[in-house]
C-alpha positions as CSV (number, residue, x, y, z in Angstrom):
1,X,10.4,-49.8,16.9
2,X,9.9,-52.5,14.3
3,X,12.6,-54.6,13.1
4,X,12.8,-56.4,9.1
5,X,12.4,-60.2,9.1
6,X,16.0,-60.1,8.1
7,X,17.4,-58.2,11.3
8,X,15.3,-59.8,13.4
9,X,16.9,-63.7,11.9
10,X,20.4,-61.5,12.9
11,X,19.1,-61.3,16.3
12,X,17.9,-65.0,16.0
13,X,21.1,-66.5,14.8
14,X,23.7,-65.0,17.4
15,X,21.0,-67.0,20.2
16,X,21.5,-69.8,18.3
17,X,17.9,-70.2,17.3
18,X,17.9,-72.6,13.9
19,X,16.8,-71.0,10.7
20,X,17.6,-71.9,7.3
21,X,20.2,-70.2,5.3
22,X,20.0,-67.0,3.3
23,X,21.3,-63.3,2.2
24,X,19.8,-59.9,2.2
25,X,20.7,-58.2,-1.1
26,X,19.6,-54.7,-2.5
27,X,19.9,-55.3,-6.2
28,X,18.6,-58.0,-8.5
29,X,21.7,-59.1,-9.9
30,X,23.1,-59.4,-6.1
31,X,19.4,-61.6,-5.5
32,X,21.0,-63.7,-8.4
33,X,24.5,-63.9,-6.9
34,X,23.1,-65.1,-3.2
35,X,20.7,-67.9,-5.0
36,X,23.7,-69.1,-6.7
37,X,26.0,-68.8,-3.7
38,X,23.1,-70.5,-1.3
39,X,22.5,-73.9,-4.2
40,X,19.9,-75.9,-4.8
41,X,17.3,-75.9,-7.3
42,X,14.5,-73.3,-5.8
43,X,15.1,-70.2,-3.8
44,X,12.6,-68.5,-1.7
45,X,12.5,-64.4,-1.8
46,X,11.1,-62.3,0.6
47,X,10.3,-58.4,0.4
48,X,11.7,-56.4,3.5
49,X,8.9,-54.0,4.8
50,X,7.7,-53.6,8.4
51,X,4.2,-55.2,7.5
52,X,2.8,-58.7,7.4
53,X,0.7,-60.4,5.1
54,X,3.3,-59.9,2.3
55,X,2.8,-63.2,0.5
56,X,-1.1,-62.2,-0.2
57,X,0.7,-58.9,-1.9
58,X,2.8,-60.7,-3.8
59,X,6.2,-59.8,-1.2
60,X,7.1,-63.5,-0.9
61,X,7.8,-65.8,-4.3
62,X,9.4,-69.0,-4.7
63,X,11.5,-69.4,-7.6
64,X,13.5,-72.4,-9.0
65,X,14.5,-70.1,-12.5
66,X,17.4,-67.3,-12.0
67,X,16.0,-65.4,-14.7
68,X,12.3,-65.0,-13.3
69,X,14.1,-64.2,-9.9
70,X,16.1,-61.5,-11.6
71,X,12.9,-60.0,-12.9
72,X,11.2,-60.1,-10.1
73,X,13.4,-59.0,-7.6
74,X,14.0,-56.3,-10.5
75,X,10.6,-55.1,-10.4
76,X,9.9,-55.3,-6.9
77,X,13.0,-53.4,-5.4
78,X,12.7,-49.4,-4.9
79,X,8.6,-49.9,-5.6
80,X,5.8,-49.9,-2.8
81,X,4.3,-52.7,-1.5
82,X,0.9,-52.9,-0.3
83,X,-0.3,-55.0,1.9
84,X,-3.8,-55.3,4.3
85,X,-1.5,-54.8,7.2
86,X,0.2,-51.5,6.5
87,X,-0.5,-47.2,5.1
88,X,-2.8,-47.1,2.1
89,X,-0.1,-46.3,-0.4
90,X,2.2,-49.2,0.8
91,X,5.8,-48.9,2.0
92,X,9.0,-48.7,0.2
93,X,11.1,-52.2,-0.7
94,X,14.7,-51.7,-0.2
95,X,16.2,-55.2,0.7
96,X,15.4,-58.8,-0.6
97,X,15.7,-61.7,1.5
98,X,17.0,-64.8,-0.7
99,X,16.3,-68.1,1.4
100,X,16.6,-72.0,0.8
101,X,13.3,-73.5,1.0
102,X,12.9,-76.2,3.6
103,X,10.6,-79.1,3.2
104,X,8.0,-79.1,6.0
105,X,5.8,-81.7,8.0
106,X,4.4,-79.5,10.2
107,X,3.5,-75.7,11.1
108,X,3.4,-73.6,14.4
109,X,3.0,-70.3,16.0
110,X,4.6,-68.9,18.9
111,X,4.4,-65.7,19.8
112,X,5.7,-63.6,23.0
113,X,4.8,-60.4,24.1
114,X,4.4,-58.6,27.3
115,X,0.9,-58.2,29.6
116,X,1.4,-54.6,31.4
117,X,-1.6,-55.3,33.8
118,X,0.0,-58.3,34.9
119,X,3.9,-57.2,34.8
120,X,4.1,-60.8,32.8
121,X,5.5,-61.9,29.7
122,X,2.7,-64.0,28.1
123,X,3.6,-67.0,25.5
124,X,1.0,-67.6,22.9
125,X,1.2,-70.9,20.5
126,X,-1.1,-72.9,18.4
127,X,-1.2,-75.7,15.4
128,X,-1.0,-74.0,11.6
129,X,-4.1,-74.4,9.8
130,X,-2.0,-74.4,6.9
131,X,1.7,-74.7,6.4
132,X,1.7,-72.9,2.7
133,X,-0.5,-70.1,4.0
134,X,1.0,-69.4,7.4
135,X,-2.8,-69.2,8.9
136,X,-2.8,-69.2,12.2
137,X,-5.8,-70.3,15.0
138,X,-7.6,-66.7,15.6
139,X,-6.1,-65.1,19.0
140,X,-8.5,-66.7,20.9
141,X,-7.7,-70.1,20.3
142,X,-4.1,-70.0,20.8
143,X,-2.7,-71.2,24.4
144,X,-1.6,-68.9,26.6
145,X,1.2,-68.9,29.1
146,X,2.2,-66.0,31.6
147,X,5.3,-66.2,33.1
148,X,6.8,-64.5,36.0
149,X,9.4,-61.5,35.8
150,X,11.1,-62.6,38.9
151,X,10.8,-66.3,38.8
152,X,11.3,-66.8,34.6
153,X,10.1,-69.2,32.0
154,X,10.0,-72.6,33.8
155,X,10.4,-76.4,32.3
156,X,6.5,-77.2,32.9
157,X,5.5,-74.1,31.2
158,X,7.3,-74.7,28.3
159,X,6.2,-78.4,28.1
160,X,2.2,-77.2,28.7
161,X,3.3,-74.9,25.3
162,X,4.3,-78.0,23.7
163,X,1.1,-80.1,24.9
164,X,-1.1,-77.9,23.9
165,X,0.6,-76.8,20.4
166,X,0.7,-81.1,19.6
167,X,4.7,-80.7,19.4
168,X,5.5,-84.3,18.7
169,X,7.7,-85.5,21.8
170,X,10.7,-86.4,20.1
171,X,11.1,-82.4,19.5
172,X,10.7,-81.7,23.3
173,X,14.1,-81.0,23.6
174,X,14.6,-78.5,21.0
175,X,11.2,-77.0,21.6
176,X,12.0,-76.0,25.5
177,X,15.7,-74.9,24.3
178,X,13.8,-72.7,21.8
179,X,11.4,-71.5,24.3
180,X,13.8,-70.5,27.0
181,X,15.9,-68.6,24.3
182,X,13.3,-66.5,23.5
183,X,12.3,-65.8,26.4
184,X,16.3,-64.4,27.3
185,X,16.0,-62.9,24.3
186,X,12.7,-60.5,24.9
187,X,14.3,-59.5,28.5
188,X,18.1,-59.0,27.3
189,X,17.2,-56.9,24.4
190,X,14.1,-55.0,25.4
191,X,11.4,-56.4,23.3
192,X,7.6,-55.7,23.2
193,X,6.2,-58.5,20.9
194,X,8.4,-61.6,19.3
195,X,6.2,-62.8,16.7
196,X,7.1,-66.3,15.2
197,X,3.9,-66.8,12.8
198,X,6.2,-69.8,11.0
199,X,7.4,-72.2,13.2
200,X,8.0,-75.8,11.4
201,X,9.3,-79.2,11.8
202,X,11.3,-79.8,9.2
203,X,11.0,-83.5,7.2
204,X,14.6,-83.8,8.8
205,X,12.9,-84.1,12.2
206,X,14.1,-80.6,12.8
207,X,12.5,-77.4,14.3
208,X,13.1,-74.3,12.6
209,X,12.1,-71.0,12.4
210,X,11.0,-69.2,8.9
211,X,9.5,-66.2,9.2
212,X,9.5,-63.9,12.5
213,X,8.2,-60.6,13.4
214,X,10.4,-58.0,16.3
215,X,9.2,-55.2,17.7
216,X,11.6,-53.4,20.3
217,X,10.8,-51.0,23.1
218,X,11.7,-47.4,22.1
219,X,11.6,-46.1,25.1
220,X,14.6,-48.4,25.9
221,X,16.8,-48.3,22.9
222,X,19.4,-45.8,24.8
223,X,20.8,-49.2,26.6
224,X,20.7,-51.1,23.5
225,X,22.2,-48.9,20.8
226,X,23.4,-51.8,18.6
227,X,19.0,-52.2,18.2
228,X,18.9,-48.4,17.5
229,X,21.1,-48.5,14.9
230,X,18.6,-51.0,13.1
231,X,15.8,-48.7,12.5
232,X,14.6,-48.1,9.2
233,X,12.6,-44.6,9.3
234,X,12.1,-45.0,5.3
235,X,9.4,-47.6,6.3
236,X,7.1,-44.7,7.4
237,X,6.9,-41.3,5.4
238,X,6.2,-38.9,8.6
239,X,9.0,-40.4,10.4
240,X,11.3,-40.2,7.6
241,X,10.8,-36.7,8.4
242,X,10.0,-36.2,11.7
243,X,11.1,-38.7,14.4
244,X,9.8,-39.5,17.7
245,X,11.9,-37.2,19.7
246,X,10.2,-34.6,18.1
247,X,7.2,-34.9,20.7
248,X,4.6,-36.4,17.3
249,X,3.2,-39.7,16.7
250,X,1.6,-40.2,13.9
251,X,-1.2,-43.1,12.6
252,X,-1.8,-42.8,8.3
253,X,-5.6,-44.2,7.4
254,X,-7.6,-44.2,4.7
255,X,-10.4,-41.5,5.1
256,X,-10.4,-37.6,4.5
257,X,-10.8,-36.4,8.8
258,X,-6.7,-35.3,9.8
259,X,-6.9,-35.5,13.5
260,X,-4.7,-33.8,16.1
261,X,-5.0,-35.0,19.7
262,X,-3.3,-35.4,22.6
263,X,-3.1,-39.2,24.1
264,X,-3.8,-42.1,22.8
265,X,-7.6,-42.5,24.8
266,X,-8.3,-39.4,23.2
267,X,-7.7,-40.3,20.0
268,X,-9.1,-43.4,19.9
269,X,-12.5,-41.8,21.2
270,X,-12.3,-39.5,18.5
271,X,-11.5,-41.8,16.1
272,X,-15.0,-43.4,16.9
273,X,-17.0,-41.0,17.6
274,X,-16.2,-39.1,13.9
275,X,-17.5,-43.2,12.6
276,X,-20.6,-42.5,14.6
277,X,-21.0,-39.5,12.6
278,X,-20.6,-41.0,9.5
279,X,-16.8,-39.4,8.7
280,X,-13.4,-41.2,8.4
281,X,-10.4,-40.2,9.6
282,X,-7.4,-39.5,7.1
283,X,-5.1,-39.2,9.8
284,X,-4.1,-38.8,13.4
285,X,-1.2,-36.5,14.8
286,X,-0.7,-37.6,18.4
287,X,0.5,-34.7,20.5
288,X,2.7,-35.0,23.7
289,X,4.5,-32.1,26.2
290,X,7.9,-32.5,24.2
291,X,6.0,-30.8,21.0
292,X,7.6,-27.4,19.7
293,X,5.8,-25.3,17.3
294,X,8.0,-25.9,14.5
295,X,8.0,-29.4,14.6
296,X,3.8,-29.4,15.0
297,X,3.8,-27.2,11.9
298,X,5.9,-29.4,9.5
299,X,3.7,-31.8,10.8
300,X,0.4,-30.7,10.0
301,X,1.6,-29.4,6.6
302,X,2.9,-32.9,5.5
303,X,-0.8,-34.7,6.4
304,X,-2.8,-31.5,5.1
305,X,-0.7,-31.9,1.4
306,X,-2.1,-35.4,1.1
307,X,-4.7,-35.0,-1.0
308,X,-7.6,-37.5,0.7
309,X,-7.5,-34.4,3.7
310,X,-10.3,-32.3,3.3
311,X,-11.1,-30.9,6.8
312,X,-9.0,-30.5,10.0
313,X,-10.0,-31.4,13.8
314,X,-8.2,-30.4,16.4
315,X,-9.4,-32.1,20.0
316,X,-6.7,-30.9,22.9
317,X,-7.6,-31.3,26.2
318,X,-4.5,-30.1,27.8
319,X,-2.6,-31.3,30.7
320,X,0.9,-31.4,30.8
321,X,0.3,-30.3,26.3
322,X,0.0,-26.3,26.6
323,X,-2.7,-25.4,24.7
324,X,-1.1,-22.1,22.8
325,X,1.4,-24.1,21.5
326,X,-0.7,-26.1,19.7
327,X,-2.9,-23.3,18.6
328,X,0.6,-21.5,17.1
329,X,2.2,-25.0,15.6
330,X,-1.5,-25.1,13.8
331,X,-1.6,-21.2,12.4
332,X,2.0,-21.4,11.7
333,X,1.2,-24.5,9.4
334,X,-1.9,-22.9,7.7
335,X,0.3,-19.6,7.0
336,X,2.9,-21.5,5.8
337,X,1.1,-24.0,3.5
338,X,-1.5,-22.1,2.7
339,X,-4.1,-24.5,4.4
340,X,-7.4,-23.7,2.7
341,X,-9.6,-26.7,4.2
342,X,-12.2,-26.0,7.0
343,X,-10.6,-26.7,10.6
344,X,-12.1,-27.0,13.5
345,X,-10.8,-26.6,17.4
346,X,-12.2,-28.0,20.3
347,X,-9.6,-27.4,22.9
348,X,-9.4,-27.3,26.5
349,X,-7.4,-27.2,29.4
350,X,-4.0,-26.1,29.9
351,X,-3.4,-22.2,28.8
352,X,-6.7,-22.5,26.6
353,X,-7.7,-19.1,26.6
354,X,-4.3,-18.3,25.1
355,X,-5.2,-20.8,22.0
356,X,-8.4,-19.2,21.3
357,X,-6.9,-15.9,21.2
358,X,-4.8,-16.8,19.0
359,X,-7.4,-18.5,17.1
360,X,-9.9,-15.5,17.2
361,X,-7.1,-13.5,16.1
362,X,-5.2,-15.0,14.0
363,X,-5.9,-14.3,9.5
364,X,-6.6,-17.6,8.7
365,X,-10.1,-19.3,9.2
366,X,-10.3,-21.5,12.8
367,X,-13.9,-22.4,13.7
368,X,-13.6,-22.6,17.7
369,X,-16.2,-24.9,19.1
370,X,-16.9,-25.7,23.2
371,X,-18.5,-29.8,22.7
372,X,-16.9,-32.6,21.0
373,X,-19.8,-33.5,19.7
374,X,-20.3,-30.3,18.1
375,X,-17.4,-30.2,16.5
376,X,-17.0,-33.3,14.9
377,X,-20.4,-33.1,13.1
378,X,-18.8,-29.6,12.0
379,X,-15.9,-31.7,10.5
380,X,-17.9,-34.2,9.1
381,X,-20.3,-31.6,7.5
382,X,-17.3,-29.4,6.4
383,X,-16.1,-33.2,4.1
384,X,-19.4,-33.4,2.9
385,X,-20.0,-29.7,1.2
């Protein structure tokens, strides 16, 4: 579960973690209010979506005139921003951020996420490139820490983070303090990625965080409910709609393939192989054993009225994921929403002759095909006429 830049500063600021001052407002009049209330002669504003790269979109402005901040904020709040990093038509802004700008001498990133092969939560931190831009060292470059579960972040760690980042010494002390509360922080609260892409030393000699990226563990949000109360489902259409307990994930792209799998291996391969072929996929509907047939067929019939789908695959290869109830969720869908595009079934596994019955069976048009291979060069053929 992602988090806004805003709530995850909330989370910041209760760990004592410096940033500079601001508001979250959700009008532009309330934008003007907070500038006036924070002083100063410029004010930096930030669009609230769960997506970086906002300032290449136009998401972060600097402003030292109320009346162009009005305006913007005007024309920027209740439309969709669209950035490299996020669905093809954007996602909705509902909340402002209105900071103070700080002056900066230097630029970091620190980021923390966790390593399942090696049960360790690795740190990641590198120089800026450049301060106004936020670029960061590719991946690679970055240095990389891995610290224990059991034993925790230790003081040489933290002071190989700051060698290797060129944190001036005189900063040690705040650097290590920020470091370990982190680190609390992403155990306490059941995080999967902390993402601090600006991390600056102010011209004050201070270190201070501007702009952050959370991501919290789902699977763990029935022990922090205060986190669960902070998600924001309008930041992703199917979701608004249909939410994870429903059994569904769900990944929007940009081609004209909708995809329904099971597992994310699976999807992936397809994903690739329908490349190979020469298709793209539109979209992917990830299937798990908590799926119900209604739920599948609301589903499918909210990718297949986008108007970029022009065929179907289904590739099932059922385990735990009956079979027929896939087969049902995708007829009752067609039935209902009077699916007219060519789909195509490869499925296998668990009650699979069941799902082709139904598919032999059934009114509506199901081309049922034994390879992979087979069938997506029947999707991608089926896009092409």
């Amino acid at each position: 579960m992602n988090l806004h830049e805003f709530q995850a500063k909330s989370l910041f600021r209760e760990a004592g973690i410096p940033l500079p001052f601001g508001e979250v407002v959700e009008s532009a009049s309330a934008a003007v209010e907070a500038a006036g209330r924070l002083g100063g002669q410029q004010w930096i504003v930030k669009a609230q979506v769960h997506a970086g790269a906002r300032a290449a979109a136009g998401g972060v402005r600097c402003f030292s005139d109320l009346e162009k901040l009005r305006r913007y904020a005007e024309g920027m709040l209740g439309e969709r921003l669209i950035t490299t990093e996020n669905a093809p038509d954007g996602q909705p802004v509902n909340h402002l951020l209105v900071e103070q700008p700080c002056a900066i001498k230097k630029g970091y990133c620190l980021n923390l996420m966790f390593d399942p092969q090696r049960g360790e939560v690795i740190f990641q931190g590198g120089e800026l490139t450049s301060v106004e831009g936020s670029y960061a060292p590719p991946s690679s470059a970055l240095f990389r820490v891995g610290v224990n579960r059991f034993s925790g972040l230790q003081n040489f760690q933290s002071r190989q983070l700051a060698v290797a980042m060129g944190v001036d010494k005189a900063l040690w002390p705040p650097f290590f303090h920020l470091t370990h509360t982190l680190y609390q922080l992403f155990i306490e609260k059941d995080l999967l990625l902390i993402e601090v892409d600006t991390l600056v030393e102010s011209e004050l000699g201070e270190m201070m965080v501007l702009n952050a990226r959370v991501q919290v563990d789902d699977n763990a949000l029935y022990r922090q409910p205060q986190l669960a109360q902070l998600e924001d489902l309008s930041q992703d259409d199917f979701h608004h709609d249909h939410t994870h307990s429903h059994g569904l994930g769900f990944i929007s792209m940009e081609g004209d393939i909708s995809c329904i799998v099971n597992g994310t291996g699976l999807a992936l391969a397809t994903l690739d192989m329908i490349q190979l072929k020469g298709g793209q996929v539109a979209n992917i509907i990830d299937v798990n054993n908590e799926v119900s047939i209604e739920t599948l067929a609301e589903a499918c019939g909210f990718v297949w009225q986008k108007e970029h789908c022009k065929s179907i695959l289904i590739n099932i290869v059922g385990g735990i994921v009956q079979c027929n109830i896939v087969a049902a969720g995708v007829l009752e869908a067609m039935r209902r929403y009077g699916v007219n595009c060519p789909v195509v079934a490869r499925i296998e596994g668990s009650l699979v002759e069941e799902a082709k019955l139904l598919f032999t069976q059934a009114e509506q048009r199901v081309a049922v095909v034994q390879a992979l291979d087979d069938a997506i060069v029947a999707a991608v053929k089926a896009v092409d006429s």
